[in-house]
C-alpha positions in Angstrom: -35.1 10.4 -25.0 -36.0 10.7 -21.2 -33.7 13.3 -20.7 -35.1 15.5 -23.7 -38.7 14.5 -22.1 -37.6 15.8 -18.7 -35.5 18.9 -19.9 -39.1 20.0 -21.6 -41.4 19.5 -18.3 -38.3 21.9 -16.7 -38.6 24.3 -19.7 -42.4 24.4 -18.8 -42.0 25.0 -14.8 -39.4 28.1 -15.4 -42.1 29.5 -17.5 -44.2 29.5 -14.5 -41.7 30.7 -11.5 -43.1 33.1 -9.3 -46.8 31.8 -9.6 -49.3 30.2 -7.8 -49.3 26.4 -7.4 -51.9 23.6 -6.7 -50.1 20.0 -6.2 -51.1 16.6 -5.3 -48.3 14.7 -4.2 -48.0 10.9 -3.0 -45.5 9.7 -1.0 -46.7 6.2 -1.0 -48.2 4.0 1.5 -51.5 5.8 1.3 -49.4 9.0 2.1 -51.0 11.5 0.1 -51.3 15.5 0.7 -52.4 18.3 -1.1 -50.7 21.7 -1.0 -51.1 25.2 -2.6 -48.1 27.5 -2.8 -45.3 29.1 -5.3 -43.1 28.0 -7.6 -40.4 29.3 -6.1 -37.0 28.3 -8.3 -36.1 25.2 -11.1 -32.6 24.1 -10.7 -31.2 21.1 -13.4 -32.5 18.7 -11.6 -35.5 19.6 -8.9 -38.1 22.6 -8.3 -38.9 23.8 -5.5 -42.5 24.8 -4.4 -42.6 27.3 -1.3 -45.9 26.6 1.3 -47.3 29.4 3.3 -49.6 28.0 5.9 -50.5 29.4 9.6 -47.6 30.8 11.4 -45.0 29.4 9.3 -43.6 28.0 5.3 -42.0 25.2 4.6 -40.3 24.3 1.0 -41.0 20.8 -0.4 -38.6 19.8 -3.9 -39.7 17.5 -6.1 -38.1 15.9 -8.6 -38.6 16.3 -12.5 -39.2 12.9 -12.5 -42.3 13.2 -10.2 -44.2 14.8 -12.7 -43.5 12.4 -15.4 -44.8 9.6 -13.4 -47.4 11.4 -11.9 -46.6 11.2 -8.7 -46.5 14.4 -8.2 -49.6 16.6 -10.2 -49.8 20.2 -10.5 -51.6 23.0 -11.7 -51.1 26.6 -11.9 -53.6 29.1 -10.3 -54.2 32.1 -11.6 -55.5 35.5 -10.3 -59.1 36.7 -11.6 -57.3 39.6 -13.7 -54.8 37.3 -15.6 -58.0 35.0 -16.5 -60.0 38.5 -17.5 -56.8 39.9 -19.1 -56.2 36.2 -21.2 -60.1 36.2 -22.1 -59.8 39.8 -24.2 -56.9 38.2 -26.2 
């Protein structure tokens, strides 16, 4: 049952590659950052989320897992047009 419950949070992040990316990750011990970037690729077990900041990028992975227990939260920006366009639908 895990495995169908993590297979359908993966289905749900390859729908999504490519975009824009808020996340709030803890790493424990009162570690906690927040980032904004791209989905860049799913693979069967992690994603990957590409960071552009000043003068360099860095890629973080997460785990499926993450998500399911919240230790890692996202949500997906999107640009003013795609909000506009999704409105006149």
């Amino acid at each position: 049952m895990a495995k169908d419950v993590l297979l359908e949070i993966r289905k749900k992040l390859e729908l999504h590659v490519g975009e824009k990316i808020s996340l709030k990750a803890n790493r424990g011990r009162r570690k906690t950052y927040e980032k904004e970037g791209v989905l860049e690729n799913t693979y069967p077990s992690i994603f990957v989320v590409r960071v552009d900041e000043n003068n360099y990028y860095q890629r973080l992975s997460f785990s499926y897992a993450d998500v399911l227990t919240e230790t890692v939260k996202l949500s997906f920006k999107k640009d003013n047009m795609d909000s506009v366009a999704s409105g006149l639908k």
